[in-house]
C-alpha positions as CSV (number, residue, x, y, z in Angstrom):
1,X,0.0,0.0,0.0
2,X,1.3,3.8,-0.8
3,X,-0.2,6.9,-0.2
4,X,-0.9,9.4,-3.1
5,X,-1.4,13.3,-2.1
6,X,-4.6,14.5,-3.6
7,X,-5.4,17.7,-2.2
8,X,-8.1,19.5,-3.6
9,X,-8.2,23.4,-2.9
10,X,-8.4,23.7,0.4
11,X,-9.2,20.3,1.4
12,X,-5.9,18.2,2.0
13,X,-5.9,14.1,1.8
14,X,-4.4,11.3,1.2
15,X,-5.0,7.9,-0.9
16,X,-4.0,4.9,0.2
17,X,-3.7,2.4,-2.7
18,X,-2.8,-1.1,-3.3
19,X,-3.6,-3.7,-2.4
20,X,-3.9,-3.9,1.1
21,X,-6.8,-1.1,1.1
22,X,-8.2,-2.7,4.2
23,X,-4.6,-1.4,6.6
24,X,-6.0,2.2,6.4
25,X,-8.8,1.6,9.2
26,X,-6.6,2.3,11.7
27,X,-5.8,5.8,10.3
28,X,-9.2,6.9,11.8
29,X,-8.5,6.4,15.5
30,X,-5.4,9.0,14.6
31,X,-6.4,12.5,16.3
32,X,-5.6,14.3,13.1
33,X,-7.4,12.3,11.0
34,X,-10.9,13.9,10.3
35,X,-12.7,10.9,8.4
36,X,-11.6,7.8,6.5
37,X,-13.7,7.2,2.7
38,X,-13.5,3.9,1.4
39,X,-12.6,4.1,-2.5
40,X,-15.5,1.8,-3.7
41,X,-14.4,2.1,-7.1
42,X,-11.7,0.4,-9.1
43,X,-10.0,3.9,-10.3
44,X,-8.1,4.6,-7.4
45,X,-6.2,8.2,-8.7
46,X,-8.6,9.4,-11.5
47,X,-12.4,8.8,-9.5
48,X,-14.7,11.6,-8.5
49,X,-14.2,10.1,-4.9
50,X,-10.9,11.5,-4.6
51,X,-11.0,14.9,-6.3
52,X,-14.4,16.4,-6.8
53,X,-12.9,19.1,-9.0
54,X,-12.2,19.1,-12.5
55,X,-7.9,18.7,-12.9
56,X,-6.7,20.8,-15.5
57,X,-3.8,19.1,-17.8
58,X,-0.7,21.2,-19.3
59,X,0.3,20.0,-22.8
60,X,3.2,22.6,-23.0
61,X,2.1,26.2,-21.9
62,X,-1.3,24.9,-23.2
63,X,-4.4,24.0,-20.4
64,X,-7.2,21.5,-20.9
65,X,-9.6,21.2,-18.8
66,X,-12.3,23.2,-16.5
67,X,-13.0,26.4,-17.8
68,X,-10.2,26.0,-20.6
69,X,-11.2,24.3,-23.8
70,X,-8.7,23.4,-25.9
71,X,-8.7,22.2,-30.1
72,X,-6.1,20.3,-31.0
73,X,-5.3,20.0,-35.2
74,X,-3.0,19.1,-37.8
75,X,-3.2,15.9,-40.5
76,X,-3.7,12.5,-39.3
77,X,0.5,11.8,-40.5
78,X,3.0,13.7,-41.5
79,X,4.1,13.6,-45.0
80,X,6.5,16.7,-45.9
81,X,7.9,19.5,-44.3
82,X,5.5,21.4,-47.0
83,X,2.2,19.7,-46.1
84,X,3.0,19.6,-42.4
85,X,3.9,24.1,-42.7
86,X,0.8,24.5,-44.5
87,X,-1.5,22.5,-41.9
88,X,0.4,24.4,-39.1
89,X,-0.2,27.8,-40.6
90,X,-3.8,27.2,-41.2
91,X,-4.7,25.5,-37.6
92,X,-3.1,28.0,-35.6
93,X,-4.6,30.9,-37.9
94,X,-7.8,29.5,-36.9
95,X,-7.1,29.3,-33.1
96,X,-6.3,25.7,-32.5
97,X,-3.6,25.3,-29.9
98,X,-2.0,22.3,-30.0
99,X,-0.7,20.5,-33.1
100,X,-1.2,17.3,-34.2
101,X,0.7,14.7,-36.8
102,X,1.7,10.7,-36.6
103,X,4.9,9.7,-37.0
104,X,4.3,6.1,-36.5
105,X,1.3,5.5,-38.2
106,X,-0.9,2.1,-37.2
107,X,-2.5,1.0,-40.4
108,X,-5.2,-1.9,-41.0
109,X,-3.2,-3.0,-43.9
110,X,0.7,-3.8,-44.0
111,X,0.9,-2.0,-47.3
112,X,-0.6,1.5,-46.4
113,X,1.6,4.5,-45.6
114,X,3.1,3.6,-42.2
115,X,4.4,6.9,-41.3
116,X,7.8,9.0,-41.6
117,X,9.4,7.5,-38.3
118,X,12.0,9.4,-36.7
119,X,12.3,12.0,-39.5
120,X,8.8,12.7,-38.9
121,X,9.4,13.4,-35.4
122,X,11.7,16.0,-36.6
123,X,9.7,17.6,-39.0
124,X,6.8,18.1,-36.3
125,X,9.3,19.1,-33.3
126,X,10.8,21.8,-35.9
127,X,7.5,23.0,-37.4
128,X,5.7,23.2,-34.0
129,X,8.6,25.4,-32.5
130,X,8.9,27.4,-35.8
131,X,5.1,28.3,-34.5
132,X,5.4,28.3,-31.6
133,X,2.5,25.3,-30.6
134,X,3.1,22.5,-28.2
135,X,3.0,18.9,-30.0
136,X,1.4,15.6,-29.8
137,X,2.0,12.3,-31.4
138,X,1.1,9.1,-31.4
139,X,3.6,6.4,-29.8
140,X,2.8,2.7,-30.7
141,X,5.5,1.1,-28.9
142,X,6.9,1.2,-25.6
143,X,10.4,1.3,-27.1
144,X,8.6,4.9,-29.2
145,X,8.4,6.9,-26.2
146,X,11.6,8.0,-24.9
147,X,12.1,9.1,-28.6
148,X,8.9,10.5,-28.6
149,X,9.5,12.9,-25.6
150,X,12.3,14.4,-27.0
151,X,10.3,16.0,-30.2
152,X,6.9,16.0,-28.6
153,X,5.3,17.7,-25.2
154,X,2.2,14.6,-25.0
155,X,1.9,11.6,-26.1
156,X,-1.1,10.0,-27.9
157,X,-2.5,6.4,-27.1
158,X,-4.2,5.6,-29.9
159,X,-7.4,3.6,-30.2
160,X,-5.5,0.0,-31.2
161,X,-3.2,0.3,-28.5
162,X,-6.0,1.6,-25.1
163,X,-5.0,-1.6,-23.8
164,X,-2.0,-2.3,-24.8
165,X,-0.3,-2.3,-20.6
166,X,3.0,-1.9,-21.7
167,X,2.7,0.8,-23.7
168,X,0.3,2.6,-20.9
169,X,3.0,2.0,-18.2
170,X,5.6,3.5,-20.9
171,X,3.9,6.4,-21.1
172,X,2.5,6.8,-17.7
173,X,6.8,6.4,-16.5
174,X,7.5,9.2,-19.3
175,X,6.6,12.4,-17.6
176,X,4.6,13.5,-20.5
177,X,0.9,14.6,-19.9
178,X,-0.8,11.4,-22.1
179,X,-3.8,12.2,-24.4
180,X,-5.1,8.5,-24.3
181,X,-8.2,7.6,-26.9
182,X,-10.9,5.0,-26.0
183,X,-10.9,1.8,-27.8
184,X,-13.4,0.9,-30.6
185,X,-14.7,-1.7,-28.2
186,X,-13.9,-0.5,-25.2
187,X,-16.2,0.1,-21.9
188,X,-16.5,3.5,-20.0
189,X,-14.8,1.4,-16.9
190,X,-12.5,-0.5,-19.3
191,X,-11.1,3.2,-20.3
192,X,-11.0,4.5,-16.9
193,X,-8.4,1.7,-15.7
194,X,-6.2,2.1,-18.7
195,X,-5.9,5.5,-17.2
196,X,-5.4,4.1,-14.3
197,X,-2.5,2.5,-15.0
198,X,-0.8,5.6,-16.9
199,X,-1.6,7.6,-13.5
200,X,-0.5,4.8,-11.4
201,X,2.8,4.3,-13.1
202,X,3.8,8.1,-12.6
203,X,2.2,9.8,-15.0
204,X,1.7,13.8,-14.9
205,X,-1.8,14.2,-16.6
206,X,-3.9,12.2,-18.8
207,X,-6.6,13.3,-21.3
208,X,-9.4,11.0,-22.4
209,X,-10.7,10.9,-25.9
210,X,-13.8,9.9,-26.9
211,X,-13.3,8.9,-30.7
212,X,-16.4,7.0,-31.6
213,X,-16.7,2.9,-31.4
214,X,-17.6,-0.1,-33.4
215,X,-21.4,0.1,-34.9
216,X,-22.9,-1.8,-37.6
217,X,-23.5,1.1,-40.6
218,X,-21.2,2.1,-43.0
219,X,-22.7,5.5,-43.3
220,X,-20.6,6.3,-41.0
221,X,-17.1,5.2,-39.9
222,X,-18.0,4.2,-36.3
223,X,-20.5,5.6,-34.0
224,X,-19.8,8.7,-31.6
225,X,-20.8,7.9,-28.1
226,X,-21.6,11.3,-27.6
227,X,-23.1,10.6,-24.0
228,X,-19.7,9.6,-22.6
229,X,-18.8,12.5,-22.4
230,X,-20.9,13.3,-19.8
231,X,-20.9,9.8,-18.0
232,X,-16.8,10.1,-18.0
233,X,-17.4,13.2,-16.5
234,X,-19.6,12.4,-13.5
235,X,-16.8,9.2,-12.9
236,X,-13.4,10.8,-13.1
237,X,-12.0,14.4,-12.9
238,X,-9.8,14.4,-16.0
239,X,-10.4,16.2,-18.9
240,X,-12.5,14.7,-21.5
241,X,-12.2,16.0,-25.5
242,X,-13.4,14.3,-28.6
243,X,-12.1,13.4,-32.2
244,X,-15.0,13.6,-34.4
245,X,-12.8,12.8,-37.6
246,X,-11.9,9.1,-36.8
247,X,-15.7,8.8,-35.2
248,X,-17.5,10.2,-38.2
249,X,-14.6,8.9,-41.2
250,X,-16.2,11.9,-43.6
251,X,-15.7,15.6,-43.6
252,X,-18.7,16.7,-44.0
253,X,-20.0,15.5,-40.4
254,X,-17.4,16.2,-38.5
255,X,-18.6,20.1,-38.0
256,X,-22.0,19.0,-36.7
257,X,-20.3,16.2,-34.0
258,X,-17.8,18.9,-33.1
259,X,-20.6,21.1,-32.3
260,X,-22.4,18.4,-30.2
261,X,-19.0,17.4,-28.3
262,X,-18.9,21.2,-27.3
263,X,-23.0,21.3,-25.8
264,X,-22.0,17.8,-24.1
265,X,-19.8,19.6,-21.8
266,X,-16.3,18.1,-23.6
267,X,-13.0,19.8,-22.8
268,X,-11.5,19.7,-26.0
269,X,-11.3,19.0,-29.8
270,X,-9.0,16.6,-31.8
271,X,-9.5,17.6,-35.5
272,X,-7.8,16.0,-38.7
273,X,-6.6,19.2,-41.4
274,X,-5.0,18.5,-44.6
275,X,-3.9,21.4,-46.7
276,X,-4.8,19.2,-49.5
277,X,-7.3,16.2,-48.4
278,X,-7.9,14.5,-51.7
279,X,-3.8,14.2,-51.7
280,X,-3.8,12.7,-48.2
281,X,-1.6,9.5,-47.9
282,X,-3.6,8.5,-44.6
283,X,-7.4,9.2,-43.5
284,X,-8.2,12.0,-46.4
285,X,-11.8,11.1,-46.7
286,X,-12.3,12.6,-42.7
287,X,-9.7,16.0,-43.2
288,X,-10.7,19.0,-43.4
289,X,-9.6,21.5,-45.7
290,X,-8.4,25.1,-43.6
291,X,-11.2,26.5,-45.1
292,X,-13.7,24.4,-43.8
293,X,-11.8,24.2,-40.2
294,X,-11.9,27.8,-40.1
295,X,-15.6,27.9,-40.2
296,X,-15.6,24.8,-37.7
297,X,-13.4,27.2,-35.2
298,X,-16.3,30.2,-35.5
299,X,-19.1,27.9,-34.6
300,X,-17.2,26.5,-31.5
301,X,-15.9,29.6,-30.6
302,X,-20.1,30.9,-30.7
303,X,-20.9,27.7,-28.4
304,X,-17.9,28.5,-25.8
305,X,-19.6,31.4,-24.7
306,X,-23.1,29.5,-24.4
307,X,-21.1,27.0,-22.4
308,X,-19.2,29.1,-20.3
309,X,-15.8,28.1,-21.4
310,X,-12.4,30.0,-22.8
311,X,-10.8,28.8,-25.8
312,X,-7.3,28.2,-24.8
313,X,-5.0,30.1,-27.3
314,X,-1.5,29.4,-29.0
315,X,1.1,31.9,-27.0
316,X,1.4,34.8,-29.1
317,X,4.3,34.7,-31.5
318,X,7.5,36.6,-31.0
């Protein structure tokens, strides 16, 4: 058993996790002790139980969370220094904060585009700093992330690899804030322990994405569970945003989810933008061109106000 400072404003406690839970019924006959809780659900760090306010992750200078709503853009991979400026310049034009772009690249098929690797790391790390955005990218490997965390400020799980323990114990170890995307098949609870273990491995902050999960049309790529965000909220303090490219798989819905995932109470945005969609070597069909993510930005941007919530802005450039 350890114990695990989680002091909330005012309020100062301590967790006591592991598993020898029952050891802490002697704390209450201490005279300092005001009251012992027993943690009744499985999430020991991340539960409402333990922190009843809202915990506000840094990706860079960047917040996410509580008040502060955050969009996060770029292409799905990185393909050129060319493609990934133009993305950048567009994205950040239209106020998103953070940018996005795979390096490693986790395809169905063995013969799709599989990413840039290592010089793809390098392109984003150079881009981001040329404009002046914090960066996140997608590590499929535990043996990814110590490279990773030398280009990038967070690291993306993606939705093939939400279970993948290694990996989340990798991260969790990295002392990177992890944006960490729920599974196409995965439970609310089976989510919430995969942050579990990033949190109970070390980490600094995690960030869960909803990104839709497995349905049964093919209207539409999967289907966006747009009522986790709520539930996810009511369970856990962390941040909760929402990609509705990967959920939707077409363009022209992703507006109208984006829209929802902002009246749903989400903290965030994760938005696929392709200077050049129809040229896209992974994912075109769901990018948006800037154009159309401009227009995305001014109808979110409406909606924050509704909602109560500030837009969390790029650091103005030098």
């Amino acid at each position: 058993m350890r114990a695990v400072d989680i002091s909330d404003g005012a309020v100062h406690a301590i967790a006591a996790v592991g598993p020898n839970q029952h050891a802490i019924s002697g704390l209450q006959s201490l005279t300092f002790v005001e009251r012992t809780i027993s943690i009744s659900k499985p999430w020991r760090h991340i539960g409402r139980e333990t922190k009843s306010t809202d915990t506000v992750v840094h990706v860079g200078n960047v917040p996410v969370g509580a008040e502060n709503f955050v969009v996060i853009a770029g292409p799905c991979a990185v393909e050129s220094e060319a493609q990934l400026r133009a993305a950048a310049a567009a994205v950040r034009d239209a106020g998103a904060a953070i940018l996005r772009g795979g390096a490693f690249k986790p395809r169905t098929s063995p013969y799709s585009f599989q990413g840039l690797g290592i010089d793809g790391l390098k392109l984003l790390k150079n881009v981001a700093a040329e404009f002046e955005m914090p960066v996140i990218t997608e590590a499929l490997d535990p043996r990814h992330v110590e490279t990773i965390i030398r280009h990038a400020d967070a690291i993306q799980i993606g939705s093939r690899n939400s279970q993948n323990y290694p990996l989340l114990v990798e991260a969790g170890r990295s002392g990177r804030p992890v944006l960490l995307k729920r599974g196409m098949s995965q439970t609310l609870k089976e989510l919430l322990l995969s942050a579990e273990y990033i949190i109970n491995a070390g980490g600094t902050g995690v960030i869960l994405c909803e990104r839709g999960v497995r349905g049964f049309d093919p209207e539409t790529r999967h289907i966006l569970d747009i009522a986790a965000v709520p539930a996810l909220r009511a369970l856990t303090h962390l941040p909760v945003i929402v990609d509705p490219s990967h959920a939707t798989g077409r363009s022209e819905f992703v507006t109208s989810m984006a829209k929802a995932a902002v009246a749903a109470g989400a903290s965030g945005l994760i938005i696929e933008v392709h200077p050049d969609p129809c040229s896209a070597m992974s994912d075109g069909r769901q990018a948006l061109p800037p154009a159309e993510f401009t227009i995305l930005m001014s109808a979110v941007e409406r909606l924050l106000e509704v909602e109560e919530k500030v837009l969390s802005a790029p650091a103005k450039r030098r």
